[in-house]
BAFILO-354542 format. One record per atom (N, C-alpha, C): x negated, y negated, z negated. Coordinates in steps of 0.05 Angstrom, whole numbers, padded with zeros to 5 digits, always signed. Layout:
XYZ;...
This chain:
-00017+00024+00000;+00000+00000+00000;-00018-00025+00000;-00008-00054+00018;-00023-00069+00015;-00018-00088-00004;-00041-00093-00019;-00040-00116-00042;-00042-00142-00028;-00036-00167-00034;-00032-00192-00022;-00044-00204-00047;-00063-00217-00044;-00077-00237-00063;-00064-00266-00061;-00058-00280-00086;-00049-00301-00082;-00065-00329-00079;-00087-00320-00078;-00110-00337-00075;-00114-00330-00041;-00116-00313-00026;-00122-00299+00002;-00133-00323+00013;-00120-00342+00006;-00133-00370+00030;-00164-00377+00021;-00168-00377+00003;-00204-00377-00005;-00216-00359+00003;-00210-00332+00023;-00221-00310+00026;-00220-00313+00052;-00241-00310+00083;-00248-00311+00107;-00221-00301+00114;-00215-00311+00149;-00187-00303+00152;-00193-00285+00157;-00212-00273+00170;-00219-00248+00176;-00219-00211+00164;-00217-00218+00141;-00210-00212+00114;-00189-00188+00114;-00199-00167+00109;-00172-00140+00099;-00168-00135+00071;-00145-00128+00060;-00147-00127+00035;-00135-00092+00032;-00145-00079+00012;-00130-00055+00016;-00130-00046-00012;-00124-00044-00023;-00126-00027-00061;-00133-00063-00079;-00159-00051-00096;-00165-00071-00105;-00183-00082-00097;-00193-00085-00073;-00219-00089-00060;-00209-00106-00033;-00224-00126-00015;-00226-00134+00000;-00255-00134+00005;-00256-00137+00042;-00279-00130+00057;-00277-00171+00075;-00300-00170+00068;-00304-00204+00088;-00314-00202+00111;-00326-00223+00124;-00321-00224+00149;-00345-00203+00163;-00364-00198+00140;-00394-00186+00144;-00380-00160+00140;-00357-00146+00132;-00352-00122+00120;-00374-00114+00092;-00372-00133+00077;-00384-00126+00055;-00360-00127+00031;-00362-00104+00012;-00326-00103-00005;-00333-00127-00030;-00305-00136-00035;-00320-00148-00053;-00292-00147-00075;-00299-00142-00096;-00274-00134-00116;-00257-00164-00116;-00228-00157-00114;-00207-00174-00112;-00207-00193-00138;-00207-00177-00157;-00210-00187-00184;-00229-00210-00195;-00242-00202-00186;-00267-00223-00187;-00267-00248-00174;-00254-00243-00149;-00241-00278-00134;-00225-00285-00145;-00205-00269-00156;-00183-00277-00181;-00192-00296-00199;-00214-00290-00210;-00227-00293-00232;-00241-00331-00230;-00257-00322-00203;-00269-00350-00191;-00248-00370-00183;-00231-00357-00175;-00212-00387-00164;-00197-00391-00186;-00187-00379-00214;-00173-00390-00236;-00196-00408-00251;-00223-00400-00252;-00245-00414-00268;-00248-00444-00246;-00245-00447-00226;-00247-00464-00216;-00230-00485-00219;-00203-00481-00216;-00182-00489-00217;-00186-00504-00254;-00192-00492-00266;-00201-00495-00299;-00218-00521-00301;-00241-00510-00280;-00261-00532-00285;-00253-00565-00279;-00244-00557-00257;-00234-00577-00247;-00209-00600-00248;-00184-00585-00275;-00175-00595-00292;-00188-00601-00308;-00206-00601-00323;-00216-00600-00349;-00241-00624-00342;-00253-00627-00314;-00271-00657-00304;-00246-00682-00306;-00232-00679-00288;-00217-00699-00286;-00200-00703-00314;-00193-00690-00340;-00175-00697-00349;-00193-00715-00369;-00220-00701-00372;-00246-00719-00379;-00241-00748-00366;-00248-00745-00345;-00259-00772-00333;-00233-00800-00329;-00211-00779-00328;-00183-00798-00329;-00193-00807-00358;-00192-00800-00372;-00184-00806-00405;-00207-00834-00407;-00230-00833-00403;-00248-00865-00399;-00241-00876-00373;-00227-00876-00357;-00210-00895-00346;-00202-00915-00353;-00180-00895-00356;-00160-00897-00381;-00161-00926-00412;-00179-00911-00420;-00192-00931-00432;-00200-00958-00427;-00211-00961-00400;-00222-00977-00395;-00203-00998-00373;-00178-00982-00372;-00166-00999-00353;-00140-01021-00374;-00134-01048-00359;-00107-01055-00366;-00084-01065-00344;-00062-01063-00353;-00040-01065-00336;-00046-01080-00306;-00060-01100-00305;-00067-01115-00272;-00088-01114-00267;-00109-01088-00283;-00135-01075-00273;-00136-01049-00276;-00121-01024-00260;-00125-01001-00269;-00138-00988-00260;-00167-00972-00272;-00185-00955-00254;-00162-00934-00253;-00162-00927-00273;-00142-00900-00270;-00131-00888-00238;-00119-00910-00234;-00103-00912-00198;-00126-00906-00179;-00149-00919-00177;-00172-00916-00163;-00178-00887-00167;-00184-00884-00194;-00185-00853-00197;-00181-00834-00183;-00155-00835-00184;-00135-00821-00171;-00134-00819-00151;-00142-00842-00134;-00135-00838-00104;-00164-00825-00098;-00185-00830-00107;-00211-00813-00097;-00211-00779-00099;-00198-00775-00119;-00182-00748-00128;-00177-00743-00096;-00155-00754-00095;-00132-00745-00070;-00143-00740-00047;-00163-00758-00040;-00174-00769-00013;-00195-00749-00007;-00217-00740-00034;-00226-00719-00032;-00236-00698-00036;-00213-00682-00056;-00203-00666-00074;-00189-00643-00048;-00199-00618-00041;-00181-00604-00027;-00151-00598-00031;-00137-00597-00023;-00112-00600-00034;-00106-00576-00056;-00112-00550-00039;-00114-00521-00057;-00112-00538-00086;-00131-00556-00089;-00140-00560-00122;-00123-00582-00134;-00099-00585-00115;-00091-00615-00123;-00068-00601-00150;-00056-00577-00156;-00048-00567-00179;-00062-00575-00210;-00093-00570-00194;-00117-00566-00227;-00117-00600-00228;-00107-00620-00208;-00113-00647-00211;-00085-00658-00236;-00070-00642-00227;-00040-00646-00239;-00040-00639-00272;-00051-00621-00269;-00053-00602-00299;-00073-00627-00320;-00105-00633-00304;-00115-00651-00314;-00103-00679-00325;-00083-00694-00313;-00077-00711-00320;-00050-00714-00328;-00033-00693-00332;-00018-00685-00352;-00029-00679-00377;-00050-00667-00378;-00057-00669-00418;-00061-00690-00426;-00076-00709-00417;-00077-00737-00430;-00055-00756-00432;-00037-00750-00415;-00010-00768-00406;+00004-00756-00425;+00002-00741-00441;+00034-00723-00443;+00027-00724-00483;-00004-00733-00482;-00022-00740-00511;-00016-00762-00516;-00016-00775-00498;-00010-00813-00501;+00019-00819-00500;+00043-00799-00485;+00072-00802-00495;+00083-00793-00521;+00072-00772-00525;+00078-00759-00556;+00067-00783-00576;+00043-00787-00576;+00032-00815-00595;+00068-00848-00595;+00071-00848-00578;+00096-00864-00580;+00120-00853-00582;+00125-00831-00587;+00158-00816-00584;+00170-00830-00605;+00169-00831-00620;+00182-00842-00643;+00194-00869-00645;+00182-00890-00620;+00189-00909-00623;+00212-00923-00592;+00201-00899-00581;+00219-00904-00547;+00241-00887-00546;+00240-00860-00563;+00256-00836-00556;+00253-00816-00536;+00264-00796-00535;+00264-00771-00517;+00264-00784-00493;+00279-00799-00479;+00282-00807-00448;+00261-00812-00442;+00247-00844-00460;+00226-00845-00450;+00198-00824-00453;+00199-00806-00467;+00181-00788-00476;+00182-00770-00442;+00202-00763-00432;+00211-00750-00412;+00198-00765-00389;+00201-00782-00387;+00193-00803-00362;+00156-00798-00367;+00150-00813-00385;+00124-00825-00384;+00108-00798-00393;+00124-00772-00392;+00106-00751-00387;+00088-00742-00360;+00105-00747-00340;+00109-00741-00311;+00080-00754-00302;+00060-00743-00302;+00040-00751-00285;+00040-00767-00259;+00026-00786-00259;+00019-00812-00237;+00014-00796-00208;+00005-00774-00217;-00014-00763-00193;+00011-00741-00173;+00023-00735-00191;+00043-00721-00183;+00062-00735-00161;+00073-00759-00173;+00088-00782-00153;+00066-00789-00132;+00038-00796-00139;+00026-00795-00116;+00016-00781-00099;+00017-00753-00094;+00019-00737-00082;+00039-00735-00062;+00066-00740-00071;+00093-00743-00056;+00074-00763-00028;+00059-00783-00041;+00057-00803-00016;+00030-00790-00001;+00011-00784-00015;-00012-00777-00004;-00014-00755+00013;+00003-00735+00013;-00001-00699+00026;+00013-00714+00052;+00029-00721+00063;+00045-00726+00087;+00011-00748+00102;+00009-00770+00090;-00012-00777+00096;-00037-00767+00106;-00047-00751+00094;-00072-00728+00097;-00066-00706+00118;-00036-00705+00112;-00034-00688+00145;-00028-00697+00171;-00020-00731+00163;-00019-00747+00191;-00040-00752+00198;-00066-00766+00189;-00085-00764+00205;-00112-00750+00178;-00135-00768+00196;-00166-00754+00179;-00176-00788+00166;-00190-00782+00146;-00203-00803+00129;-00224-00813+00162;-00232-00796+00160;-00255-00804+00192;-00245-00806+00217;-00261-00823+00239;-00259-00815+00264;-00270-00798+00268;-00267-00783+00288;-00293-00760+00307;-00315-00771+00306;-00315-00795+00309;-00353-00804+00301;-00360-00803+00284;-00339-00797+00260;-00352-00811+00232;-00354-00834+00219;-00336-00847+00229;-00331-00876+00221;-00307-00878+00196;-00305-00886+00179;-00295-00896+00164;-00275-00905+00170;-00239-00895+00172;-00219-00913+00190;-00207-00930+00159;-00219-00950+00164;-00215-00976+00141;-00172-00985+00132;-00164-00983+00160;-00133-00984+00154;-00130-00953+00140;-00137-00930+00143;-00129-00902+00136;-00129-00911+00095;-00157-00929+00094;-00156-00929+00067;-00136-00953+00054;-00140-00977+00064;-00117-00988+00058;-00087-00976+00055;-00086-00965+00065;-00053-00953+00073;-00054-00936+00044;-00072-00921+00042;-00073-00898+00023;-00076-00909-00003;-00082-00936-00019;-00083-00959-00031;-00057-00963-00035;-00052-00971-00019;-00034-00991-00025;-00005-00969-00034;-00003-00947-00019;+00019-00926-00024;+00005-00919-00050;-00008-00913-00060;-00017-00901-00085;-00003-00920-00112;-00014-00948-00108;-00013-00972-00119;+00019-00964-00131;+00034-00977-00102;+00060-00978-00107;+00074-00952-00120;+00057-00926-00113;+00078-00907-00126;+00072-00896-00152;+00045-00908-00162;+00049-00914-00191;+00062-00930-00206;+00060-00958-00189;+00077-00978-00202;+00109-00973-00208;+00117-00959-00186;+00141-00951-00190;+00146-00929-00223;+00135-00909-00215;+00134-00894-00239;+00126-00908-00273;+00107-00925-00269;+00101-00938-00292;+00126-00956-00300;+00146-00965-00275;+00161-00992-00280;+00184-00970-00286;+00181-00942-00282;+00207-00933-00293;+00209-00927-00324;+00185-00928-00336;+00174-00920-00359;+00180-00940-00382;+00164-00967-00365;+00177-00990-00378;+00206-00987-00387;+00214-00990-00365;+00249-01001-00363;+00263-00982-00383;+00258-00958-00389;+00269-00938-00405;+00260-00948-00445;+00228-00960-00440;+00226-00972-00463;+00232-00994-00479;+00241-01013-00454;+00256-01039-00453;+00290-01040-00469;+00291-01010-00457;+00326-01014-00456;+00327-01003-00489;+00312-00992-00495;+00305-00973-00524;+00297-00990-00540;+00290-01010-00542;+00280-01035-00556;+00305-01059-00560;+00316-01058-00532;+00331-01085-00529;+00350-01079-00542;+00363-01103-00566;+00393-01096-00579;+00419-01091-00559;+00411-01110-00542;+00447-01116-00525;+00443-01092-00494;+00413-01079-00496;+00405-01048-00475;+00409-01066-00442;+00395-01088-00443;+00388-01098-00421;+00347-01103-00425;+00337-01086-00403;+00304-01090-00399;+00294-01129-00397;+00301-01140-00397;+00297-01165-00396;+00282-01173-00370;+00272-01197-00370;+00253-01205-00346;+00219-01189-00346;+00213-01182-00375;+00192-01162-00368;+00180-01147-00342;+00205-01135-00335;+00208-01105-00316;+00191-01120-00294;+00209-01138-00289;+00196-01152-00252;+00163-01161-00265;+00158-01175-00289;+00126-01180-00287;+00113-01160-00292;+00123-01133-00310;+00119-01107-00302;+00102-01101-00284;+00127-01103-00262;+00122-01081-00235;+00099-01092-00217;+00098-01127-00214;+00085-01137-00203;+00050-01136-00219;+00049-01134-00247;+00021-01127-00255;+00010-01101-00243;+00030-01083-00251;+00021-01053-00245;+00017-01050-00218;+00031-01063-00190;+00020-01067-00163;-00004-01076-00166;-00010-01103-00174;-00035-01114-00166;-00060-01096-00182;-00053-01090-00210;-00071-01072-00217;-00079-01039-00206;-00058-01035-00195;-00069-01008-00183;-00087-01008-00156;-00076-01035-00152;-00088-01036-00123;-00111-01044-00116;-00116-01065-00141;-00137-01072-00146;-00162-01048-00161;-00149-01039-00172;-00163-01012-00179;-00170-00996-00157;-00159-00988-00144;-00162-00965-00121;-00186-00986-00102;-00190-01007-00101;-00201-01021-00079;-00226-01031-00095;-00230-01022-00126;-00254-01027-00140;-00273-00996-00144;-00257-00974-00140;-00275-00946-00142;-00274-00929-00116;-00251-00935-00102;-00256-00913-00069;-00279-00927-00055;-00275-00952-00042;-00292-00952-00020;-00318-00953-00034;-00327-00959-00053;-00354-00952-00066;-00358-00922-00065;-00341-00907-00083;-00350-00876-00071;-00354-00866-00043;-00334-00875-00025;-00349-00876-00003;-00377-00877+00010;-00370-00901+00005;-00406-00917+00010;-00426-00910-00001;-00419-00895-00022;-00446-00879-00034;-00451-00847-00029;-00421-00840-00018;-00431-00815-00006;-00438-00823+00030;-00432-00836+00042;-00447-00846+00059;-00473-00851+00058;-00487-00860+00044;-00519-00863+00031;-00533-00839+00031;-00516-00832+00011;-00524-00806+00000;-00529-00784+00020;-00510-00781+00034;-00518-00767+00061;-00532-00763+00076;-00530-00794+00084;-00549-00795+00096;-00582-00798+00094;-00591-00806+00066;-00623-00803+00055;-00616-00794+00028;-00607-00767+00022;-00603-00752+00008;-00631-00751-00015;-00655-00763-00011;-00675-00771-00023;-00673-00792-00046;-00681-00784-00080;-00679-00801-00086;-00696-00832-00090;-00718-00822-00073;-00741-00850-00070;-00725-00863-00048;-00716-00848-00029;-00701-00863-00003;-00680-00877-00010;-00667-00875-00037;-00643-00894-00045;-00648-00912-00064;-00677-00906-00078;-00678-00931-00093;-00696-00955-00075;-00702-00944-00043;-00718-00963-00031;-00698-00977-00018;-00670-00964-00020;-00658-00979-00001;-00650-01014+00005;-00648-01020+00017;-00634-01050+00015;-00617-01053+00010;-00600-01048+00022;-00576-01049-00005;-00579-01048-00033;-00588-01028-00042;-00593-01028-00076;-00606-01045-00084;-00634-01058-00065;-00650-01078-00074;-00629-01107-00075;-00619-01118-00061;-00605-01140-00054;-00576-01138-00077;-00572-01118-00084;-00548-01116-00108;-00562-01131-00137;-00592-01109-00136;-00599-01112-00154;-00612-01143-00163;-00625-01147-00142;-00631-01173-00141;-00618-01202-00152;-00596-01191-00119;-00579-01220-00117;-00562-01215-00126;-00542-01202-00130;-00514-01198-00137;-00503-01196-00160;-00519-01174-00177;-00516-01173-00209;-00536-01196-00228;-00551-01215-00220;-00554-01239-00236;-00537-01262-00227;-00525-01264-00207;-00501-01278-00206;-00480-01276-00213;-00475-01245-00210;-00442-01238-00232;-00446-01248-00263;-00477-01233-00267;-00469-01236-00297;-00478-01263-00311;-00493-01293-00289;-00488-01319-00296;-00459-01325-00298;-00448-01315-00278;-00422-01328-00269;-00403-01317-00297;-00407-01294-00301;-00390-01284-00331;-00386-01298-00346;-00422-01302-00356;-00421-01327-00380;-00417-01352-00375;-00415-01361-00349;-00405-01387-00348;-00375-01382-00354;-00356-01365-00344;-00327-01358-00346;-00315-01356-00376;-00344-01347-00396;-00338-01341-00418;-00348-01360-00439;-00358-01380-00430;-00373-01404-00451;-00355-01426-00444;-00345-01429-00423;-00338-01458-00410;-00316-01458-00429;-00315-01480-00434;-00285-01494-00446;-00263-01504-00424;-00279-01522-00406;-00256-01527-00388;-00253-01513-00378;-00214-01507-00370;-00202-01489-00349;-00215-01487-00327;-00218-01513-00315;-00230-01518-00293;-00262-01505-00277;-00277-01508-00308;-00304-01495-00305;-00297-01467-00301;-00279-01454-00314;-00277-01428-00324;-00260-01418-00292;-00243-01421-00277;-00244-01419-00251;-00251-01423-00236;-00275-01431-00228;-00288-01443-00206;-00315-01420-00211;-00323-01413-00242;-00328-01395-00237;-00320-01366-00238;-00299-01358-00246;-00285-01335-00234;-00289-01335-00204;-00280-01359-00185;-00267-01359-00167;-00298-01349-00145;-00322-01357-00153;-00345-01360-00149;-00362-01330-00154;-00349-01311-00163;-00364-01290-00161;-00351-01272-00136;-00335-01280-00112;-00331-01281-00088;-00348-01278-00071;-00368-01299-00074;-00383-01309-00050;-00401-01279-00049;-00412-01282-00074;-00442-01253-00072;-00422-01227-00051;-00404-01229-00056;-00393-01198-00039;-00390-01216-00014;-00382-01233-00004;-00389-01249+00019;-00418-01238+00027;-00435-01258+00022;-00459-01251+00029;-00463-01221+00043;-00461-01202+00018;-00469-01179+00019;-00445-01158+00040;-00421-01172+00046;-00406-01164+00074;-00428-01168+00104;-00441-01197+00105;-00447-01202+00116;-00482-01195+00133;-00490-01179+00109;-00518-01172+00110;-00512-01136+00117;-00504-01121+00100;-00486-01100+00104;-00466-01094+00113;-00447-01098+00121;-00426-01088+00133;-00409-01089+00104;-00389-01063+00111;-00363-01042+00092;-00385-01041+00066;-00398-01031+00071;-00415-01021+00047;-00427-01042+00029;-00431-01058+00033;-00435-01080+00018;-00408-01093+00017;-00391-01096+00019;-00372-01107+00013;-00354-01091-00009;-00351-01069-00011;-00351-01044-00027;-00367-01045-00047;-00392-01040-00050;-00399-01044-00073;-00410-01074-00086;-00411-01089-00066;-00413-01112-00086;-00381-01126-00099;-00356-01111-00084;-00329-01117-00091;-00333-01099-00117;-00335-01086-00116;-00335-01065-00153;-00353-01085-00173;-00372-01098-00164;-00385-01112-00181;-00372-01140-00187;-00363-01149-00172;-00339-01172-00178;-00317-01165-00189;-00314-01142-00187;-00277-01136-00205;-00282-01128-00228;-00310-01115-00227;-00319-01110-00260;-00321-01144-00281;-00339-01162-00260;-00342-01178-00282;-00332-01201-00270;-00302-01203-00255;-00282-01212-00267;-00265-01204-00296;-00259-01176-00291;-00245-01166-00325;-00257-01173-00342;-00279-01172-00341;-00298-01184-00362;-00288-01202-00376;-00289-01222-00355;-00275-01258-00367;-00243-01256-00373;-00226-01236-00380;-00202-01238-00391;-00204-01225-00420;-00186-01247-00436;-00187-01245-00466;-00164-01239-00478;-00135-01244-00455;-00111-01238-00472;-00106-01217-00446;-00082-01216-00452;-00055-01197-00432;-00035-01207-00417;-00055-01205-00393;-00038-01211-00369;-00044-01241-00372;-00073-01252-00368;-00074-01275-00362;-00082-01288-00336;-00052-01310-00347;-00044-01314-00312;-00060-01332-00293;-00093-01342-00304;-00115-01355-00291;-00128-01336-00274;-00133-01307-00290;-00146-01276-00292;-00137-01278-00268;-00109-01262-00261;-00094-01252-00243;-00084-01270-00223;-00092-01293-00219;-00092-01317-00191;-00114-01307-00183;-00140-01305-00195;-00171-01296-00187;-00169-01279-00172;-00157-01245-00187;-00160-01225-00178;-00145-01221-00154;-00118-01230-00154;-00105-01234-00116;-00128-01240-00101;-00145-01259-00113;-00161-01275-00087;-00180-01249-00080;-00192-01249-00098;-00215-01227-00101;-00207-01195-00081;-00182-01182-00086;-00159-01164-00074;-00159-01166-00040;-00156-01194-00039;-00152-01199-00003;-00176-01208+00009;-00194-01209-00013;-00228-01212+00009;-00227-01188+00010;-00231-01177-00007;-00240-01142-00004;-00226-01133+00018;-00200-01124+00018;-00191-01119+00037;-00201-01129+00067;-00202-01152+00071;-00213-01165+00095;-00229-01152+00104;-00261-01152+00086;-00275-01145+00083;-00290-01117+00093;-00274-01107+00089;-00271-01074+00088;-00259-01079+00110;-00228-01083+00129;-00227-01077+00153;-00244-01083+00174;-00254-01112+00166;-00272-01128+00193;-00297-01111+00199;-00310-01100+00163;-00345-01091+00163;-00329-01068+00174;-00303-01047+00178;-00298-01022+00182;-00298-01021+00216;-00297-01042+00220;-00287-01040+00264;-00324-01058+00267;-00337-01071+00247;-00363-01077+00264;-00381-01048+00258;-00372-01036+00241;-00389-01008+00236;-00398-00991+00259;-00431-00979+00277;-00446-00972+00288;-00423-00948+00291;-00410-00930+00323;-00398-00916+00329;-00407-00885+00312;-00433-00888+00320;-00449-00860+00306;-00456-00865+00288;-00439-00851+00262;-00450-00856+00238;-00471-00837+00222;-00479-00855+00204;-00507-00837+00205;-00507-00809+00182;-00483-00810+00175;-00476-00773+00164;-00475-00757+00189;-00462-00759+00207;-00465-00740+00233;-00493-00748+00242;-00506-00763+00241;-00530-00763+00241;-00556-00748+00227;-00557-00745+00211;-00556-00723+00190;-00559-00699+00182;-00530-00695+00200;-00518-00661+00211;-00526-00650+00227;
């Protein structure tokens, strides 16, 4: 009788299965059990990285800056899908740790809601995506709209989920069971922050597995120019520009330099391409947050729009002047 492995897709198609044993594509047997074994430990590991690495996110994110969202979408984008279950599992234990911690004060509904993993609703948007087209061209190019699109659907379909979370906590709070005007500044933080998130950790991972690829050496990446010109120019200007953001008294001083740690990812668009615009944008969104002291401050978040639609720019223009042959298929 034939046994059917429920893993079978990790195993060459070529592949017979007959008792407890399968033969691969070499005809060499290899006990069933044992791939059993490897694809549940995998699946393990791989919950158990991410539910890690969500959780200092996590931490480190707030409502109109969420790495978390960025997270997530690098997950999605390049995470095989097979594993997008162990992604689910991962960020359900921390989500479901951080609803229980409030049950008491929102109730069951909302306990119910704000269980439901982020990643889960984003999936709904991301799998149809991933099977309409490829992160790459055939050359190897970077299709800069593919990532926007995948941004900005991520963004919004957390925001949604988060704004349903709210609104359930709102109504559980409110005496007369109306969410108040909250909800809408809500929904509009949690957009700009996810989006802003996703557009502060993907195209940097990118760009560094682009590097990486391509001078897989680590003398060859600390010679690079890019790294030199970050290090140089970019990170003593963020972090003047910080403490100007953070000493100044006048409003005035104090946005002009927010508004001013712009330019260095300018520059570095313009010397590098995508890739410098990418990672010197992660270095501006970092030490923008920096210079916010309350919640949801509305100087912060004028900045970060601005900061949001260079990047973007940024990233499409350096994505269409980018060299046809890229230098990972180069590489290969």
């Amino acid at each position: 009788m034939l046994s059917i492995s429920p893993y079978r897709n990790i195993l060459p198609s070529t592949s017979a299965t007959l008792g407890s044993y399968t033969t691969d594509a070499k005809g060499v047997g290899v006990s069933v059990s044992k791939e059993h074994w490897k694809a549940w430990g995998q699946h393990v590991a791989v919950a158990a990285a991410y539910a890690a690495f969500y959780r200092i996110a996590y931490e480190l994110s707030v409502a109109h800056w969420e790495l978390t969202v960025g997270f997530r979408l690098c997950c999605l984008l390049l995470v095989p899908m097979r594993l997008w279950p162990a992604l689910a599992l991962g960020e359900f234990l921390p989500v479901l740790e951080n609803a229980l911690a409030c049950f008491d004060d929102f109730g069951p509904a909302w306990l119910l809601a704000a269980s439901v993993p982020q990643i889960v609703v984003c999936m709904a948007g991301m799998k149809p995506l991933r099977q309409w087209g490829a992160l790459r061209d055939p050359d190897g190019r970077i299709r800069m709209s593919y990532v926007i699109t995948a941004a900005l659907c991520c963004a919004l379909l957390s925001a949604l989920r988060d704004t349903a979370s709210l609104w359930i906590a709102l109504m559980a709070l409110s005496k007369d069971g109306s969410p108040g005007p909250l909800l809408s500044i809500g929904f509009s933080a949690y957009l700009l922050g996810g989006y802003l998130g996703s557009l502060t950790l993907v195209p940097t991972m990118l760009a560094l597995q682009d590097r990486w690829r391509a001078t897989p050496l680590v003398s060859a990446v600390l010679r690079n120019p890019l790294l030199r010109d970050m290090c140089i120019g970019v990170v003593p200007v963020l972090v003047a520009l910080t403490w100007l953001a953070n000493t100044a008294e006048a409003p005035g001083a104090q946005q002009f330099a927010r508004l001013a740690m712009i330019l260095p990812m300018v520059v570095m668009a313009w010397r590098h391409g995508w890739h410098g615009t990418a990672i010197a944008g992660t270095g501006a969104s970092i030490a923008l947050a920096l210079t916010s002291h309350i919640v949801r401050d509305p100087a912060v978040i004028y900045c970060q729009i601005a900061l949001a639609l260079v990047i973007s720019a940024g990233l499409m223009v350096g994505g269409k002047r980018s060299p046809a042959t890229h230098p990972v298929l180069q590489e290969q």
